[in-house]
Phi, psi and omega in degrees: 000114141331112155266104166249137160309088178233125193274174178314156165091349189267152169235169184197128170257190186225131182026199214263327193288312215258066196285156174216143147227139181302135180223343177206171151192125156262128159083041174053019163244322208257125183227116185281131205254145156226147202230110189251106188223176171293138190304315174318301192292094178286127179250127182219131168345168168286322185303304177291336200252358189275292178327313186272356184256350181282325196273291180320331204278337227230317177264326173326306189308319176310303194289323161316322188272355173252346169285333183284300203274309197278345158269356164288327196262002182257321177314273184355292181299309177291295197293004179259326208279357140354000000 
């Protein structure tokens, strides 16, 4: 992990696209980001972005299983045409 300093008004990019900037910080914890990256490039909480790999992770599993079920019902079907 990277650790950087930056007082308000400072920025840091992440590869050519993405610049942040420090824009406030209150009561010395809370600290506000402005974030510029391209409308392709999803920026999500750390909560929010845990939620969508859980729910993704969760319809894989989903597709797996049907994917599983429509080649069991294809065998099935090809071993009667036998």
């Amino acid at each position: 992990m990277m650790v950087l300093k930056r007082k308000i008004g400072q920025s840091f990019h992440l590869g050519e696209d993405i610049k942040v900037t420090v824009l406030d910080v209150r009561h010395g914890r809370h600290v506000r980001f402005g974030i510029e990256a391209p409308a392709e490039v999803p920026v999500h909480r750390m909560e929010i972005y845990e939620l969508i790999q859980r729910e993704n992770r969760a319809a894989g599993g989903a597709m797996d299983w049907f994917a599983r079920l429509n080649d069991a019902e294809g065998n099935a079907e090809e071993r009667h045409d036998d």
